[in-house]
Structure formats: C-alpha cells, structure tokens
DOSE-837518 format. One record per residue (C-alpha): residue number from 1; residue in three letters; x, y, z. Coordinates in Angstrom, 2 decimals, always signed. Example, Ala and Ser with C-alpha at 12.3 -4.5 7.8 and 13.67 -1.06 7.14 Angstrom:
<site nr="1" rest="ALA" x="+12.30" y="-4.50" z="+7.80"/>
<site nr="2" rest="SER" x="+13.67" y="-1.06" z="+7.14"/>
end
This chain:
<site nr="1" rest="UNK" x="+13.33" y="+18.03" z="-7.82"/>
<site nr="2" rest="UNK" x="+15.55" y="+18.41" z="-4.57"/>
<site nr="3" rest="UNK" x="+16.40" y="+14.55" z="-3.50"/>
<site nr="4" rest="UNK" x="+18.44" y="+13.33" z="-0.60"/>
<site nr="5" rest="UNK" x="+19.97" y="+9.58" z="+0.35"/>
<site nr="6" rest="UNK" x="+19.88" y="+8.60" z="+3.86"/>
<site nr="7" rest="UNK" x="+22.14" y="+5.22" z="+3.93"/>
<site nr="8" rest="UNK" x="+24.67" y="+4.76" z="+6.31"/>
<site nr="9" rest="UNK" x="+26.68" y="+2.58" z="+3.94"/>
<site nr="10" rest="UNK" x="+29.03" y="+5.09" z="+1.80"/>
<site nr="11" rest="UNK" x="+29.10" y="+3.19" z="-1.07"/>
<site nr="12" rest="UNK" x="+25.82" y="+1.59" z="-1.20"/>
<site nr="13" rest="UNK" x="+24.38" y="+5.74" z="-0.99"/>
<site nr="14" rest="UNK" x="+27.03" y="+6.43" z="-4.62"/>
<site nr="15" rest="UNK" x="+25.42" y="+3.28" z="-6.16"/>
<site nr="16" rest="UNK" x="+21.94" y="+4.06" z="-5.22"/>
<site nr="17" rest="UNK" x="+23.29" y="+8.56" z="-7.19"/>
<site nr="18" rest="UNK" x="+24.26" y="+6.60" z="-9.47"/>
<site nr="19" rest="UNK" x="+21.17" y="+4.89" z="-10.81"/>
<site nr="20" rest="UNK" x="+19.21" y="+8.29" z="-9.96"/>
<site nr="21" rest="UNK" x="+21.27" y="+10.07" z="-12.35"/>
<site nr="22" rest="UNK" x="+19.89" y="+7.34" z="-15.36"/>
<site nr="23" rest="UNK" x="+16.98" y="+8.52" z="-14.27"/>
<site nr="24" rest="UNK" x="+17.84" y="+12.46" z="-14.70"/>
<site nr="25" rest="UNK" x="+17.84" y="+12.66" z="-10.90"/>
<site nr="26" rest="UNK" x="+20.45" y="+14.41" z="-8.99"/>
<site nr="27" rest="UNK" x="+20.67" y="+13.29" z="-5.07"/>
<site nr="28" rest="UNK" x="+23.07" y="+15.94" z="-4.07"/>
<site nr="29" rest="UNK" x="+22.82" y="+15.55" z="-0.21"/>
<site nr="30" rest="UNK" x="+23.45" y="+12.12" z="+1.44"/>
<site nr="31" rest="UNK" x="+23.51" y="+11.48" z="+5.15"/>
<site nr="32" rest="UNK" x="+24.85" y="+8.58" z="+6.75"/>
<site nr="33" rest="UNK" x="+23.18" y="+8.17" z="+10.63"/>
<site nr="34" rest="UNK" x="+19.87" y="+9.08" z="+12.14"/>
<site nr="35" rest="UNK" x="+22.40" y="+11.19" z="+14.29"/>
<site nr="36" rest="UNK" x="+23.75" y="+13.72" z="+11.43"/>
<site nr="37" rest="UNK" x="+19.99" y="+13.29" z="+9.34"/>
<site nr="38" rest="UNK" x="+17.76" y="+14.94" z="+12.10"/>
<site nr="39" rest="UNK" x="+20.60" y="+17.55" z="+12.26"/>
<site nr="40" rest="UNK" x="+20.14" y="+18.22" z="+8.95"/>
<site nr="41" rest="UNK" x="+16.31" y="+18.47" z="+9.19"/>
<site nr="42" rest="UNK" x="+16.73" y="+21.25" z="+11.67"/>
<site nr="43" rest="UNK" x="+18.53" y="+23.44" z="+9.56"/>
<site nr="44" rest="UNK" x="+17.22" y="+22.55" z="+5.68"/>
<site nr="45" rest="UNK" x="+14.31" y="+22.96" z="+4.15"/>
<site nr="46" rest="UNK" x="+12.32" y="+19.56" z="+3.53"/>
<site nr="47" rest="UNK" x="+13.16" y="+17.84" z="+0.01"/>
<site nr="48" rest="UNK" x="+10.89" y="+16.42" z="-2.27"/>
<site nr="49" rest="UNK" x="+11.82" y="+12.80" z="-2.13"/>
<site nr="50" rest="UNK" x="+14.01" y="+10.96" z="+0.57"/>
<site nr="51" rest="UNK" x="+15.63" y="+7.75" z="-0.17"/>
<site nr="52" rest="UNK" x="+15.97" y="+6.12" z="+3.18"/>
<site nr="53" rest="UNK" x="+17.12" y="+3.06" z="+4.23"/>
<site nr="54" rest="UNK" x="+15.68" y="+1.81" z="+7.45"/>
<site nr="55" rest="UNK" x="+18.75" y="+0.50" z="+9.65"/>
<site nr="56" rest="UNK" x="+21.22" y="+3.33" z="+10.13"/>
<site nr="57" rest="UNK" x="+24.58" y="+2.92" z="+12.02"/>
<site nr="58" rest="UNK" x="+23.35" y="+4.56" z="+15.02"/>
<site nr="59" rest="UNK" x="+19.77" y="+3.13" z="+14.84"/>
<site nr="60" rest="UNK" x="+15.95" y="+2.71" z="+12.93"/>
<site nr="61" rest="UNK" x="+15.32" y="+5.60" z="+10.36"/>
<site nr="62" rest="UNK" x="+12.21" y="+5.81" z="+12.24"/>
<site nr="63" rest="UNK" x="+13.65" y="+7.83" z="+14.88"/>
<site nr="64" rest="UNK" x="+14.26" y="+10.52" z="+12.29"/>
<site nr="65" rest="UNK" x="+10.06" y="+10.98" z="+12.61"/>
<site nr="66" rest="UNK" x="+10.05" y="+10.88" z="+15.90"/>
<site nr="67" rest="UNK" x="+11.51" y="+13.68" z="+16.04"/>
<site nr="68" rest="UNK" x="+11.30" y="+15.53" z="+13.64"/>
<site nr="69" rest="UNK" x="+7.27" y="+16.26" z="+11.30"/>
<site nr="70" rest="UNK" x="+8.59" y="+14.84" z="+7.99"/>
<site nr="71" rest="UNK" x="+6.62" y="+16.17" z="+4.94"/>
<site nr="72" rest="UNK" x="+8.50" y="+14.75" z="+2.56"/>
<site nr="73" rest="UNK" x="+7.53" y="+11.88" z="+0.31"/>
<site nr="74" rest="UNK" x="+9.73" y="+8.74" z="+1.19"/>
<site nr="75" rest="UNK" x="+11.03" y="+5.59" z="-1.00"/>
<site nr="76" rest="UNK" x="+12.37" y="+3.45" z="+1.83"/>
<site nr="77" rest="UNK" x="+15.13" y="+1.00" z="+0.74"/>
<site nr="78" rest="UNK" x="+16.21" y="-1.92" z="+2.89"/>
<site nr="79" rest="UNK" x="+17.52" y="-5.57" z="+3.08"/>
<site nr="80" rest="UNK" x="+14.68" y="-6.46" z="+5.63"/>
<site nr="81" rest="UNK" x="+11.34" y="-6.67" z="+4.60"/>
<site nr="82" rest="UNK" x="+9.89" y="-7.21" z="+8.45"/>
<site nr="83" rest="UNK" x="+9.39" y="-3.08" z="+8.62"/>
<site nr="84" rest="UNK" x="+6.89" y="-3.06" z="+5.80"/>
<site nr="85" rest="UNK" x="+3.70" y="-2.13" z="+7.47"/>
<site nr="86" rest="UNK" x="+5.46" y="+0.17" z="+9.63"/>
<site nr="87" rest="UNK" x="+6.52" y="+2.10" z="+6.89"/>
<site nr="88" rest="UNK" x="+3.13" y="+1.89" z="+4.91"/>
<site nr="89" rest="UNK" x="+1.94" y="+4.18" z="+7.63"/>
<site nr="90" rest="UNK" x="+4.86" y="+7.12" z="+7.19"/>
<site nr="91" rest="UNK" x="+4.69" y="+9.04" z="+3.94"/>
<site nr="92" rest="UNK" x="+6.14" y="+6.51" z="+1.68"/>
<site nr="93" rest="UNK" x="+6.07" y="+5.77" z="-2.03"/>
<site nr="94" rest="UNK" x="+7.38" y="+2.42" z="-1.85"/>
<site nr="95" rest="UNK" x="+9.34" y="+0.26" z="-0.14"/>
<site nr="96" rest="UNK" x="+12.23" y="-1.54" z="-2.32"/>
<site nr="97" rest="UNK" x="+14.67" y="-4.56" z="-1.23"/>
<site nr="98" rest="UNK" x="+18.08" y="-4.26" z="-1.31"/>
<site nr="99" rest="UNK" x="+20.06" y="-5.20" z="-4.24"/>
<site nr="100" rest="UNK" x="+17.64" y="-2.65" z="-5.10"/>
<site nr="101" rest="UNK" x="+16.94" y="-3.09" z="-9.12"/>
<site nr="102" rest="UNK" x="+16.58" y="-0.37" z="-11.39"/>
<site nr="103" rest="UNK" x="+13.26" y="-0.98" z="-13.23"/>
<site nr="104" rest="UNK" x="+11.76" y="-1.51" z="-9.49"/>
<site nr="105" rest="UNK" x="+13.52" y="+1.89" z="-8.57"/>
<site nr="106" rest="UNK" x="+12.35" y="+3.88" z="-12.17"/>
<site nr="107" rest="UNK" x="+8.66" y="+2.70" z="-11.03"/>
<site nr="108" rest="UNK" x="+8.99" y="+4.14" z="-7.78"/>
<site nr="109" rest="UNK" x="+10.59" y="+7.36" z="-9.05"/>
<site nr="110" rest="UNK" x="+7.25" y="+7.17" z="-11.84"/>
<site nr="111" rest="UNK" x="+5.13" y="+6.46" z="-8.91"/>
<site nr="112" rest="UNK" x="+6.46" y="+10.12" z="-7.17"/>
<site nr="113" rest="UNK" x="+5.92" y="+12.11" z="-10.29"/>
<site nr="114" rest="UNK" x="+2.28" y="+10.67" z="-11.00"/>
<site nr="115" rest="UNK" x="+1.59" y="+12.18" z="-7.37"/>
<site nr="116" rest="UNK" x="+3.02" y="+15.88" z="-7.90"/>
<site nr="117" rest="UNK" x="+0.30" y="+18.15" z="-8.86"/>
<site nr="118" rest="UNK" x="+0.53" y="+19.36" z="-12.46"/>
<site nr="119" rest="UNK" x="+0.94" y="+23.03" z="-13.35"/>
<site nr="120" rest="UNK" x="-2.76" y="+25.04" z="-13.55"/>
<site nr="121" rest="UNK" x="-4.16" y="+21.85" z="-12.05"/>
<site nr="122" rest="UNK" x="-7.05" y="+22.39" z="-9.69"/>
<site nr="123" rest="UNK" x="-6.85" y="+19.59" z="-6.85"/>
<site nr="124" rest="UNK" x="-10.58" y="+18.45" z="-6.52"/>
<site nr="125" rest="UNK" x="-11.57" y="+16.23" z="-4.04"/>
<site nr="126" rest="UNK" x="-13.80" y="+13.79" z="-5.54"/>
<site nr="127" rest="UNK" x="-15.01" y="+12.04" z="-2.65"/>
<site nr="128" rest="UNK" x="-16.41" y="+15.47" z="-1.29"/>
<site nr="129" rest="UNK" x="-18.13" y="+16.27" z="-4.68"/>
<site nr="130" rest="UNK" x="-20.15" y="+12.49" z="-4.21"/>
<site nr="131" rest="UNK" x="-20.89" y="+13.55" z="-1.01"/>
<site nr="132" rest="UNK" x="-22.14" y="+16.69" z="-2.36"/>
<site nr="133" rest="UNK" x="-24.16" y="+15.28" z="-5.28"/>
<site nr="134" rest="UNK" x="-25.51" y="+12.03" z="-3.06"/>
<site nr="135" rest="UNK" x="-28.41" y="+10.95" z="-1.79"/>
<site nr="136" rest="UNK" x="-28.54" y="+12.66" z="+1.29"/>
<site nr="137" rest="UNK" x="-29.56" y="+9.24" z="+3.30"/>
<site nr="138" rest="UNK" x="-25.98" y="+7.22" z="+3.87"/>
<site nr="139" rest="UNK" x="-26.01" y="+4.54" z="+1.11"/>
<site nr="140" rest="UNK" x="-26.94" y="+1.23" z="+2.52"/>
<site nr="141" rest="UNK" x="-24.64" y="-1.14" z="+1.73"/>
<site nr="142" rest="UNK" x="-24.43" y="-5.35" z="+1.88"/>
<site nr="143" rest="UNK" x="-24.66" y="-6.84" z="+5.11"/>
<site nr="144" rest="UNK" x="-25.59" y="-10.34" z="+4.52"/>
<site nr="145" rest="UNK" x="-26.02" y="-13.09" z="+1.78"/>
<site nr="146" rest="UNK" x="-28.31" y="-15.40" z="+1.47"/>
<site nr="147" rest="UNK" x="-26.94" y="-19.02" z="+0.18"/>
<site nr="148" rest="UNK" x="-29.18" y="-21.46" z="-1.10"/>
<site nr="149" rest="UNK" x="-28.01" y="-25.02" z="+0.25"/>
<site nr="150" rest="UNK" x="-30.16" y="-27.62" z="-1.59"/>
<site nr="151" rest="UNK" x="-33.93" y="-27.21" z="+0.20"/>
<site nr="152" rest="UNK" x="-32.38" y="-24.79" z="+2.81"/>
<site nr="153" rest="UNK" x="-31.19" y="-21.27" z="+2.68"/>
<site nr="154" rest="UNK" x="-28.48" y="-20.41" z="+4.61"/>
<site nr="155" rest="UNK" x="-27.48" y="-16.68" z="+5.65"/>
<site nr="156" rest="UNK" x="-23.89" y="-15.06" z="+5.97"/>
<site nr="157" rest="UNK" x="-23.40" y="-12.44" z="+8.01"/>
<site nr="158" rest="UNK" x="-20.78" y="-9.74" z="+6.25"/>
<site nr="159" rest="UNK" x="-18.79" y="-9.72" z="+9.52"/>
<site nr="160" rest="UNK" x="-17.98" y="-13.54" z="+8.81"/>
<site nr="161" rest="UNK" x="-16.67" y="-12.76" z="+5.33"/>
<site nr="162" rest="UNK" x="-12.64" y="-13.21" z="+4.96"/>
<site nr="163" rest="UNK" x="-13.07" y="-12.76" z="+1.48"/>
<site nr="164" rest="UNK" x="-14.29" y="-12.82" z="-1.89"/>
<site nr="165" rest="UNK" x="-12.81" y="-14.80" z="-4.90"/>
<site nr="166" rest="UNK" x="-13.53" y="-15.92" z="-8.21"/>
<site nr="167" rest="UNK" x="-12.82" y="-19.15" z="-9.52"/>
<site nr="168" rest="UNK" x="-13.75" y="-21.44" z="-12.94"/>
<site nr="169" rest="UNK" x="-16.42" y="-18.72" z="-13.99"/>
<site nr="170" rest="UNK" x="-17.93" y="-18.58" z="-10.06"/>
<site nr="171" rest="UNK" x="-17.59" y="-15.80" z="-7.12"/>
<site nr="172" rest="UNK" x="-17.39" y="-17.49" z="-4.19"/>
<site nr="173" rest="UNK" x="-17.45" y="-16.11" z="-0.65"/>
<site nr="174" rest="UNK" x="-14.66" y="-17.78" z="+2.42"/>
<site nr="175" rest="UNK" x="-15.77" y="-17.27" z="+5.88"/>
<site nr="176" rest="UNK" x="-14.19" y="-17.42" z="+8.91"/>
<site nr="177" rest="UNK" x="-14.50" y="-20.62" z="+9.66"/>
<site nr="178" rest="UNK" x="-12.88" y="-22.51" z="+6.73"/>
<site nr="179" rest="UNK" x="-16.14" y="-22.37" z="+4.54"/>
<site nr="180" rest="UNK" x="-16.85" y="-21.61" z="+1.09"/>
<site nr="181" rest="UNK" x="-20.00" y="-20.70" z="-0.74"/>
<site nr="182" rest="UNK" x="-21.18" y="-20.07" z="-4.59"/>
<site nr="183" rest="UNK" x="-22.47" y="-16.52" z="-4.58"/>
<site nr="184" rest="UNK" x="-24.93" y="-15.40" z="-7.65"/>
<site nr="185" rest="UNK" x="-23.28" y="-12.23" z="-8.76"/>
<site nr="186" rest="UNK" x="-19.62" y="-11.42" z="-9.86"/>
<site nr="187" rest="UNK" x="-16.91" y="-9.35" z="-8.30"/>
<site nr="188" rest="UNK" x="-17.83" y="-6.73" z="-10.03"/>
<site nr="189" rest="UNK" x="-21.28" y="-6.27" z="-8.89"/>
<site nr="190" rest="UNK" x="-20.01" y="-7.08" z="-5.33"/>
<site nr="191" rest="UNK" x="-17.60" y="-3.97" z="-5.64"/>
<site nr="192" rest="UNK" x="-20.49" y="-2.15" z="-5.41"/>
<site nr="193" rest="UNK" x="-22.25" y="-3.40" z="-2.94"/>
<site nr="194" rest="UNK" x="-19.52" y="-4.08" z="-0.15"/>
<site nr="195" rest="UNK" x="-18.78" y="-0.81" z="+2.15"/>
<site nr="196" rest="UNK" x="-15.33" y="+0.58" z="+0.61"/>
<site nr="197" rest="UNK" x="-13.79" y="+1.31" z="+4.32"/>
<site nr="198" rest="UNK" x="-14.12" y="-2.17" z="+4.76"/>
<site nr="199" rest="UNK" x="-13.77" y="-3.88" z="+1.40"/>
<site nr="200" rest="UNK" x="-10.87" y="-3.75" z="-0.82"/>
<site nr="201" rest="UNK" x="-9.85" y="-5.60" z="-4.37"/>
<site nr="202" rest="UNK" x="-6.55" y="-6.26" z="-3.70"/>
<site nr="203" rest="UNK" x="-6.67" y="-7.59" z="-7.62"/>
<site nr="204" rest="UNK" x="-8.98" y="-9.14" z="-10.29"/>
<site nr="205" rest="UNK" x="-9.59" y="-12.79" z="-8.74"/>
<site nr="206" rest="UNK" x="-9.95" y="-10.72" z="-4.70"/>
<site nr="207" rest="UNK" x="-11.34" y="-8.68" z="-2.38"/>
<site nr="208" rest="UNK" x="-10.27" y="-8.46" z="+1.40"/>
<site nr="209" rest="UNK" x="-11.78" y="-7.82" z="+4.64"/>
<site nr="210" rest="UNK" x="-9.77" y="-5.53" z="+6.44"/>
<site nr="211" rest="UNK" x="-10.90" y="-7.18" z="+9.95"/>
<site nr="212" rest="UNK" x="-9.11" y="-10.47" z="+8.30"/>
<site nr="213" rest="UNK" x="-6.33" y="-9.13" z="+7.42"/>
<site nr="214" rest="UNK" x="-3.72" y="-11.22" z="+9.32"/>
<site nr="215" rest="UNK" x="-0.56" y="-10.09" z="+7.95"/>
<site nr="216" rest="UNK" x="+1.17" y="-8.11" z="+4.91"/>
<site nr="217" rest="UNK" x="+4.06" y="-9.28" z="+3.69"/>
<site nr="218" rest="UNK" x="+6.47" y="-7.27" z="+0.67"/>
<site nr="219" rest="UNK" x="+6.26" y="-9.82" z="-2.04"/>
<site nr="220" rest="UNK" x="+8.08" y="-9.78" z="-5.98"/>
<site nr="221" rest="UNK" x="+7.96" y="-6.77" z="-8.27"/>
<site nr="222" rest="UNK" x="+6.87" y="-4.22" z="-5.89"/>
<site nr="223" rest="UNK" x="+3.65" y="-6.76" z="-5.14"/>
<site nr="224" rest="UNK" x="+2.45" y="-7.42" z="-1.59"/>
<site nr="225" rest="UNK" x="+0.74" y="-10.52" z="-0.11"/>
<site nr="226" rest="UNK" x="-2.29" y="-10.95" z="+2.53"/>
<site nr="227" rest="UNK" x="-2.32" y="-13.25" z="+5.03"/>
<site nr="228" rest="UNK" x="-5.95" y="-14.28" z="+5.83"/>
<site nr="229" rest="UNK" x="-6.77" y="-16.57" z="+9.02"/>
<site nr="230" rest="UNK" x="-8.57" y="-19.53" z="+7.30"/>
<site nr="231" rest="UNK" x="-8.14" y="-18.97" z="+3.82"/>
<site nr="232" rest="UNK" x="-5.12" y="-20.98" z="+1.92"/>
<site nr="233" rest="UNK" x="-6.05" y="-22.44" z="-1.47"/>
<site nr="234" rest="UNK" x="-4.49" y="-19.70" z="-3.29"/>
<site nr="235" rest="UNK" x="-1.86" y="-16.50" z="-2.52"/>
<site nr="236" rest="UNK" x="-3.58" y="-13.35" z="-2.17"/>
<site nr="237" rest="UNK" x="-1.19" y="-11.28" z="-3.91"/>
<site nr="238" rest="UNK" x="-2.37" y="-6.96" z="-4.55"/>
<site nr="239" rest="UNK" x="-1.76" y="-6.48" z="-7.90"/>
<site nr="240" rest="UNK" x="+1.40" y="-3.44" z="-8.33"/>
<site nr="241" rest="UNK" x="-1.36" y="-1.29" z="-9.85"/>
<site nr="242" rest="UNK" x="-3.45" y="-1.45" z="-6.61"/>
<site nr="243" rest="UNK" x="-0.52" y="-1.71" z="-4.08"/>
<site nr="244" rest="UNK" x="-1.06" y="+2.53" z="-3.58"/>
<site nr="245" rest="UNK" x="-4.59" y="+2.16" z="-3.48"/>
<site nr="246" rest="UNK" x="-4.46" y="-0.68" z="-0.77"/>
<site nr="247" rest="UNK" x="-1.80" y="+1.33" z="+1.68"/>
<site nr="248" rest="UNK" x="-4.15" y="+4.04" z="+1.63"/>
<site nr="249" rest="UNK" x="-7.03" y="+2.02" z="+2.23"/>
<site nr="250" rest="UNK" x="-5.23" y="+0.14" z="+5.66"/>
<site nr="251" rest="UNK" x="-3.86" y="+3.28" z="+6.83"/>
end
C-alpha cells in the first residue's frame, strides 16, 4: 500500500508514521505545503491513501484538487471540523479531529481496505442488475399519507416530510411545520416505500429528507449529526456504520 502525509506541521506528520506503522503501514513520503504537494503530484504516480490535513502553511489542502485530478482515496485530518461537508464531496474515507486517536484512525485505515477490490473479485454493479431484472415500469413509490385525526382524515404530502422517527413502540412522521403524526407502519416498511434518492436512515430510530437537511455537523466516534429546520426533540445522529452510506447518498 503506497501512503503519503500531507501536514505542514513536522512533528505532528512523525506522530501521525508513527501510529501508521502499529498499524503495519509505512507513510514513506510526507509533504509539508500545498506549494511542494502539487509539485509532487506532477511528477509521482498517485498513492493509494493520502493523509491530509486541511490547513497547510501556505493555504487550504483543497487547492491541491484544484489543480491537480486526485484519484486517490483521502483520510483528511484536521483541528477544524467547519470543512466537513466540503470534504464529504472529494474522495475521502473519513474525516478525523486532531488529537487524532488511534482506534478512530485503525477504523479509518479498516474502512480503506474494506473498499479495495479483492483478488479474482468480479466488481458487479448491483443497482444495474435490479434495473435489469425490474419491472420495466419505474417503481412507484410513497407520495403521501393519510392520517386519521379523530372523525377527520388528514393528508401529508411527502414533500412536507422532515422526517421519520420511532418512538415508545410508534413511527411517527415531523413535518415542516413543527407537526407530528402517528403513522400505521414501522420504519422498516417505510424503507421501502420512501424513494431512496430522497430518503435515507441515517440510523435505527431515523430517516432524513435530503430537502431538510439543514446542516451536517462531525460529531463523536467518527458519527455525524443532522440539523433539520423544525425538528428538535431528539439529536439526529448517523450511526458510524451508515456514515459511508449517507456521504454517498448527499453527494
């Protein structure tokens, strides 16, 4: 596995060899400025995995894209978590605070690894092979709920939907504006009847809209928290086993 360590802090880039080498990984290159890294890129062939951190000495790590098409699969490390969804969007495995920890850093190495294809391994594309074996109508999926309200019924429109929770045995439905409403099914049955592209369980108790998504912010142990508009009874936290899932779904 070739590895480099962009970090414009000398000793901060041994530390960070260091704990790769508990890991039985050797980071043999390490560049200190967006400067000397994009000279680098011009006359090296790509590495696996870049460590980068995001503020250089001479500027974002961002530049580094900007100029030159990075292939390479990226674990950005930083003491600023305001770049998060910024980086989400470039090629990266995870994004780790600074004092970075080791059992964070071993899952994001673990993370890498379960990516790289396996000797003899055919990639398939299972979303083409549904495609092929579907229906050849579009499936239909949920676009509103009816909610019975005493005598009345009341109906829901999927566009109002922030999202979905479960709570004391009940799925409930938030909408934007402030309201919540006992659905007759569980998250599990909703799963299959909300459109994936705009639908996501972030975890077991939620599932998003990604029209209410608000803001994403890089929360403990690799987690990452929603932001919805209206709804604030509880944290909407993506479970670590979902946070892949969920950058690939936003991006």
């Amino acid at each position: 596995m070739n590895v480099i360590i962009i970090e414009d802090e000398k000793p901060a880039a041994r530390l960070l060899q260091r704990k790769l080498q508990k890991l039985d990984i050797e980071a043999g290159t390490m560049l200190h400025s967006v400067e000397e890294a994009i000279a680098w890129f011009q006359n090296n062939p790509q590495p696996d995995l870049i460590l980068l951190d995001i503020q250089l000495s001479d500027g974002l790590s961002f530049e580094i894209f900007e100029s030159i098409p990075i292939s390479s699969a990226v674990i950005f490390t930083t003491a600023y978590d305001e770049y998060a969804l910024r980086a989400f969007k470039l090629n990266s495995i995870d994004y780790l605070l600074k004092p970075i920890d080791e059992d964070d850093l071993e899952s994001a190495i673990n993370k890498f690894r379960e990516r790289q294809p396996k000797p003899q391994q055919l990639s398939v594309d299972f979303d083409q092979i549904k495609r092929m074996l579907a229906n050849p109508l579009e499936k239909s999926y949920k676009k509103r709920f009816t909610i019975k309200m005493g005598q009345h019924l009341k109906m829901i429109n999927i566009e109002d939907a922030e999202c979905f929770y479960s709570e004391n045995k009940g799925t409930y439905i938030h909408t934007s504006d402030n309201r919540d409403y006992l659905l007759e099914c569980t998250l599990e049955q909703l799963e299959t009847e909300l459109d994936p592209t705009q639908f996501f369980r972030v975890s077991r108790k939620f599932i998003v809209s990604v029209n209410a998504i608000k803001d994403i912010i890089v929360y403990t142990n690799s987690r990452l928290k929603v932001i919805l508009p209206t709804y604030k009874d509880d944290e909407v936290i993506v479970s670590r086993e979902r946070v892949n899932d969920f950058r690939e779904w936003i991006s």
